[in-house]
N, C-alpha and C positions, 0 to 999 in steps of 0.2 A: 329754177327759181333761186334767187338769193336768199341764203339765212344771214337778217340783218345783228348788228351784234352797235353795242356802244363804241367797244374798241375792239380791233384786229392787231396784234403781235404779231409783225414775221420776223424771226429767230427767236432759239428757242436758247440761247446761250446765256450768261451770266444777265447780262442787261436785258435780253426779252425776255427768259422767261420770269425772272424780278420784276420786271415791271408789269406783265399779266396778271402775277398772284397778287400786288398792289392794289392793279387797278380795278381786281376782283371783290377784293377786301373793300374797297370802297363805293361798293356797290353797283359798279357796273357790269352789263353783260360783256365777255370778254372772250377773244380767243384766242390762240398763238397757233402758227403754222412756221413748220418748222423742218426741212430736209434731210437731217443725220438720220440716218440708220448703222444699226450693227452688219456683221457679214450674212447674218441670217433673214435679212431684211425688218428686223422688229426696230419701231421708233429708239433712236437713240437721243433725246433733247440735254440740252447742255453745253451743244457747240464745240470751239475747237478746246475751251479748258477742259470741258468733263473727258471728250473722246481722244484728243491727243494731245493736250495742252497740260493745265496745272496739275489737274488729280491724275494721268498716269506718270508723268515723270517724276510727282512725290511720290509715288509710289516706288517707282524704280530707283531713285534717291535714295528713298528709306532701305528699300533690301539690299540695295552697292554698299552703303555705310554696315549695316549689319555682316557683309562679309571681310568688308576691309576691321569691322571690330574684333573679329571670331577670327581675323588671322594674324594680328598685329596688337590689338588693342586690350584682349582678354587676357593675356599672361600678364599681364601688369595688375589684375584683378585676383590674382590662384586660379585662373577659367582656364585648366590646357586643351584644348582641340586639337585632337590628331585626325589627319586621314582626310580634312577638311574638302570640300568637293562646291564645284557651283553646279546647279539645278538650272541652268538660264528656261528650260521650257517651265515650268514652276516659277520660278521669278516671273516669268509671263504672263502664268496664266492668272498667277497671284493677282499682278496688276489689271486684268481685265477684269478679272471680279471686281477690284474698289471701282471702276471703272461701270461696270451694269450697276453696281450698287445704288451706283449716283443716277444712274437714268433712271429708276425705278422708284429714288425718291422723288425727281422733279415729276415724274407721272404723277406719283402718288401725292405730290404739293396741286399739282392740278387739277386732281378730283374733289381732292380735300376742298379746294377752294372757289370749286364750280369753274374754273375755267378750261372750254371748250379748247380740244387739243386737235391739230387735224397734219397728217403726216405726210407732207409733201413741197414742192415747190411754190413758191407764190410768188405773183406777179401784181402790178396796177392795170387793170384792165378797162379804165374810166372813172364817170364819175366828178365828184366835186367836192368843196368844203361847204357847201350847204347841203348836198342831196344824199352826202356819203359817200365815198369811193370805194368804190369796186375791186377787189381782189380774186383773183383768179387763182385756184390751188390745183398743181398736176398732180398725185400723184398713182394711187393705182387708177383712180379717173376724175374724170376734170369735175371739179366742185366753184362753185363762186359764194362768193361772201360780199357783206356791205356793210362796210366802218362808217362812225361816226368819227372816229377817230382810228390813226391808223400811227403806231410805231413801227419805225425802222430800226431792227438790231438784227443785221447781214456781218456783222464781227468781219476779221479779215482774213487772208491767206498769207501763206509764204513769199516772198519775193527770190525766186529764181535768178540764180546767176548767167549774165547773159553767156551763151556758148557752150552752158552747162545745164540742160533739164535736170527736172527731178526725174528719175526712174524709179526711186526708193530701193533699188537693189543695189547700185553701188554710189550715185548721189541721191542724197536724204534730204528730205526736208523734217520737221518736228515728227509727224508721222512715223515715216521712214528709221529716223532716229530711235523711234520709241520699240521699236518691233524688229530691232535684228534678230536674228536665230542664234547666233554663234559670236563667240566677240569676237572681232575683228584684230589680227596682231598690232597693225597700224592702222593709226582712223588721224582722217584732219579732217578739223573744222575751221570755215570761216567765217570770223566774226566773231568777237568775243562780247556779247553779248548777254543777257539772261541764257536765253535759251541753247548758242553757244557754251557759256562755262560751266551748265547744268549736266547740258546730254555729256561732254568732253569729260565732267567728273565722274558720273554714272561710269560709264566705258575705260575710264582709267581704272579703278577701283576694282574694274570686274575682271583688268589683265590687257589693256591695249596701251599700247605706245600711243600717246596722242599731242598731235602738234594743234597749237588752234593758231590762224592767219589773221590777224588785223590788219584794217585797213588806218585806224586815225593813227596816229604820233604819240597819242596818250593812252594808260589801262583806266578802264570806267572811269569816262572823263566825267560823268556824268555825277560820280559820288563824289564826298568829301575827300583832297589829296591822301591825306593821313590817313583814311580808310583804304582808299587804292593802292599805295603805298606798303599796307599791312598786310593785303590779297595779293599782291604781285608776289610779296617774300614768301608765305605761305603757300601759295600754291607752285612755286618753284620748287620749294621744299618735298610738296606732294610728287614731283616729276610731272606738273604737268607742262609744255612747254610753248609758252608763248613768243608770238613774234611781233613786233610792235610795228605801225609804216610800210608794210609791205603793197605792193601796188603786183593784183593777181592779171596772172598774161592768160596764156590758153590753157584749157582743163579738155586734157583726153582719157577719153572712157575706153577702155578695154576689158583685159580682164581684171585690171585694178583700176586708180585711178591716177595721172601723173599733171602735176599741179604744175605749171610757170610761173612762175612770180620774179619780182624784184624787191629787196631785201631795205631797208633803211637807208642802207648807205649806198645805195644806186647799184648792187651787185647780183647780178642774175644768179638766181636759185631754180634748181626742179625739185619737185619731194612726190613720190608713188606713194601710196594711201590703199588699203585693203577697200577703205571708204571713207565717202565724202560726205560731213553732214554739212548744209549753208543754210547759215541762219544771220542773213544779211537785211532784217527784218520781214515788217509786212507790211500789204498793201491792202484797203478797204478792199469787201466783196459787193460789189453793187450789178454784177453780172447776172441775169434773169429776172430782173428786176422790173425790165423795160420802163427805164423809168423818163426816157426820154419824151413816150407817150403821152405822157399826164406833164410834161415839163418839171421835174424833180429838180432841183440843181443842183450838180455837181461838179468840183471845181477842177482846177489842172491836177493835181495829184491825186483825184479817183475819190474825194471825200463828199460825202452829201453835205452841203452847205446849211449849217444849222449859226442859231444867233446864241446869247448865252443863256437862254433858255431852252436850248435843245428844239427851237422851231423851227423847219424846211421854209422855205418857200411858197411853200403850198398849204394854205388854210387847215390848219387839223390835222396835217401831217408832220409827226414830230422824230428825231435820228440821236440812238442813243449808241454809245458804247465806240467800237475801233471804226466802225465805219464813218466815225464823225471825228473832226479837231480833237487832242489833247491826247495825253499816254495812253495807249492799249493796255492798260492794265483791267484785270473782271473785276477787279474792286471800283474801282472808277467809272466799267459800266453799270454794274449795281446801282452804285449811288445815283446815277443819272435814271435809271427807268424807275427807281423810287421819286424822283423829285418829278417826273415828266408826268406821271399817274395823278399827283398830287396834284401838279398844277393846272391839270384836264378836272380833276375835281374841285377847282378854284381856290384850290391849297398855296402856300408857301414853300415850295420844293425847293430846297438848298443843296448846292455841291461846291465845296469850296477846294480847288486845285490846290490852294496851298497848303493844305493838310492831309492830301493823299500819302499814304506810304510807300516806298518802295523796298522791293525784296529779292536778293535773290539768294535763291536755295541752294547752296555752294556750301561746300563745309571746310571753316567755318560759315556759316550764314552771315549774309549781310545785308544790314537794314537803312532806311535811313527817311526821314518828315523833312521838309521845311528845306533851310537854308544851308549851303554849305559857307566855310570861311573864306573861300573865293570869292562867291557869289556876296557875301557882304565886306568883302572889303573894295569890289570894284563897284559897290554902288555908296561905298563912302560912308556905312553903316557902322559906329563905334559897336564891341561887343567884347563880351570875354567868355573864356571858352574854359570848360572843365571837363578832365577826363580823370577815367577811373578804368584801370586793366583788369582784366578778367585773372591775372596771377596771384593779383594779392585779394580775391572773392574765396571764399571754403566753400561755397557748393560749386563751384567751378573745380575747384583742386578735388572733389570728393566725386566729380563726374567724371577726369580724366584729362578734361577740356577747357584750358587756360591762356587759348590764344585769345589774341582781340581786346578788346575795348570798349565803353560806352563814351560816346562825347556828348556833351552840352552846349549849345549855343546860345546865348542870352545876351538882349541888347544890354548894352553897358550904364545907361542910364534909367533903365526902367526896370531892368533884372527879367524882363518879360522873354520867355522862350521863345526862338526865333527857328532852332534848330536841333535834331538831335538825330545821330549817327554812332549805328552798332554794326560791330564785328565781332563776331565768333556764337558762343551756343545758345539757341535759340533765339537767336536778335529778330526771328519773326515774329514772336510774342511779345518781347520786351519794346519793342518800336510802338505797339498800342497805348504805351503810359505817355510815351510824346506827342504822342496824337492828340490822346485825351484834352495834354499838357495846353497846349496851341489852340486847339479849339475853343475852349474857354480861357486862353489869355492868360495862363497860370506863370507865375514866375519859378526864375529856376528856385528862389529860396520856400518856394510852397512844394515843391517835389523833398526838397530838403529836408522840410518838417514834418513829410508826411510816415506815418510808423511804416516799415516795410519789413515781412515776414524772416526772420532767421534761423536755420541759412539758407537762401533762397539769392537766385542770379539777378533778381530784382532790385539787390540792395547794391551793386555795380551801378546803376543809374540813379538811384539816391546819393551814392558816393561820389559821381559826378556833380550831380547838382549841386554837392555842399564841394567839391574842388573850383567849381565856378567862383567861389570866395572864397579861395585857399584856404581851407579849412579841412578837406576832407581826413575822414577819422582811422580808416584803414590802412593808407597807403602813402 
């Protein structure tokens, strides 16, 4: 017999299990089912950020930076470390703890909040958007469920290089990446990417020679020039070494790895690799889903067909997060299973794309909202731009860490914030004041005016603000 529920959640990753606790909070009966597990078989909920995504490679971020500080960066402070040593099984295990930490809270969010947790596969197994549909949960034995409403948050997988599986022993996917034993003397990666120039710095840092492979003509074409620009020189400086245009031939596995490619300028290259991480993005997971049974639709690239309200096809059935149109970032699924809850509860659920942030965790870090200078001068957008370096900041020169910049983008006739782009120390916190900024329409001269703590890395993007009208006071 079915235990019937208002709403059914399958995944239990940034965008399900958010949108559960939501749609619990607003008083619906609610469940989420959901497939991670640890190695020991106990529910793992949180998806690919918690288990092999954001929260362990900050983790491993955080202790690579900590060794490369304790080896380089502490005698500039009187801190001498002799004798220095890495711990990589410790650095491991470390990460696996923040790692259970995080599933133990999203368990303990779902008791908290009365939503029913059921630990396994789910599928559509019938049903309707008036009778309810049917879910079918495998996993130590088959359970069935009946939504009133039913969210889709299946998040996504790696995308494989064709001719090159993952094994995870000498080609990686994020997984793979996350859990070497040993650092490897030589590591390439393909794809210079988030997830690319994250794992590539981790593994530099810890003692590998690492090459990373690109495929476009451009580094993060994606961010503002002047920001890519400032990561290309910097990370060259780190040793780490990129290749830009290269177009990869065959990948043979042995007992290392030896990479074919062609080089920018049309010149065959090999390069052997102790290991291969390919982080050539991802692809939705809509596999076990069976979703072709109930008519789900989804399109040629494997995406559940959603409208700009996050609604399927199918009455009642709603697709939040990587498995649907727009960046796979969890902040972005979040926002959507908050707005999808809301609007089953005949709320006003907002998600505005043009205010998501992005990050990546690279050191320096770099951030970036809105609009780059490209992007408003090829659509004919007057603007002026203000920047402020992290060299001429004191709580920068007082942390060690003086690379980078904050920039400003403001249209030129309104002053209104269009855009804002950081590089260097902690531009993943500092990027929430441009959020703020854009969300409510604030101009650059209201960031300007506004008091900002001293000395604090905050006043680098106040200094910005006020360089937008050449005025800035520091630099």
């Amino acid at each position: 017999m079915s235990e019937a529920f208002d709403v059914v959640v399958i995944g239990a990753g940034p965008g399900g299990y958010i949108a559960a606790i939501r749609a619990a909070q607003l008083g619906f009966k609610t469940a989420c089912v959901d497939d991670w597990t640890t190695v020991d078989g106990k529910p793992a909920p949180g998806g690919t950020c918690t288990n092999v995504g954001c929260i362990p490679s900050k983790a491993l971020l955080q202790s690579s930076e900590n060794y490369e500080h304790a080896g380089h960066a502490f005698a500039d402070h009187g801190i001498e470390v002799k004798g220095l040593s890495l711990n990589l099984k410790q650095m491991q295990a470390r990460k696996e703890k923040v790692v259970r930490q995080n599933n133990e809270g999203i368990l303990y969010l779902f008791k908290k909040n009365k939503v029913v947790f059921y630990s396994g596969v789910a599928r559509f197994a019938g049903g309707s958007g008036t009778d309810g549909w049917t879910i079918e949960v495998s996993g130590t034995g088959k359970q069935s469920l009946t939504g009133k409403h039913v969210i889709v948050a299946t998040g996504s997988s790696p995308r494989a290089l064709p001719g090159a599986a993952f094994d995870n022993r000498l080609v990686l996917d994020n997984d793979g990446a996350l859990s070497v034993a040993e650092v490897p003397k030589s590591l390439g990666v393909i794809g210079a990417g988030v997830i690319g120039l994250e794992m590539g710095s981790v593994w530099r840092r810890l003692g590998a020679n690492v090459t990373v492979l690109e495929a476009l003509p451009m580094f993060l074409g994606a961010a503002d020039d002047q920001v890519a620009r400032e990561a290309w020189k910097l990370f060259a400086k780190q040793g780490l070494a990129i290749e830009l245009g290269v177009k990869i031939g065959a990948v043979s596995v042995k007992k290392n790895v030896t990479v074919d490619y062609t080089d920018a300028e049309g010149k065959a290259k090999s390069a052997v690799f102790d290991k291969l991480i390919v982080s050539i993005g991802r692809v939705p997971r809509t596999s076990g889903l069976d979703a072709a049974s109930v008519g789900l639709a989804i399109d040629e690239r494997g995406f559940i067909t959603v409208d700009d309200q996050c609604r399927t096809n199918l009455p009642n059935v709603w697709a939040v997060g990587d498995v649907v149109r727009g960046p796979m970032l969890a902040h972005k699924a979040e926002e959507e299973g908050v707005a999808v809850a809301e609007r089953i509860a005949g709320q006003h659920g907002h998600v505005d794309f043009n205010t998501i942030p992005w990050v990546i965790y690279t050191s320096p870090e770099i951030a970036w909202v809105g609009q780059t200078e490209k992007q408003l001068k090829d659509a004919g957008t007057p603007f002026r731009a203000g920047i402020f370096p992290f060299m001429a900041n004191g709580r920068a020169r007082a942390l060690g860490d003086t690379s980078g910049f904050v920039k400003i983008l403001a249209d030129a006739k309104t002053d209104r914030v269009l855009g804002m782009h950081v590089i260097g120390p902690v531009a993943s916190e500092l990027i929430a004041e441009g959020v703020v900024a854009m969300e409510f329409g604030a101009s650059s001269e209201d960031i300007a005016r506004i008091c900002h703590a001293h000395p604090s890395l905050s006043e680098a993007t106040k200094e910005a603000a006020l360089a937008v009208d050449k005025r800035s006071l520091n630099y």
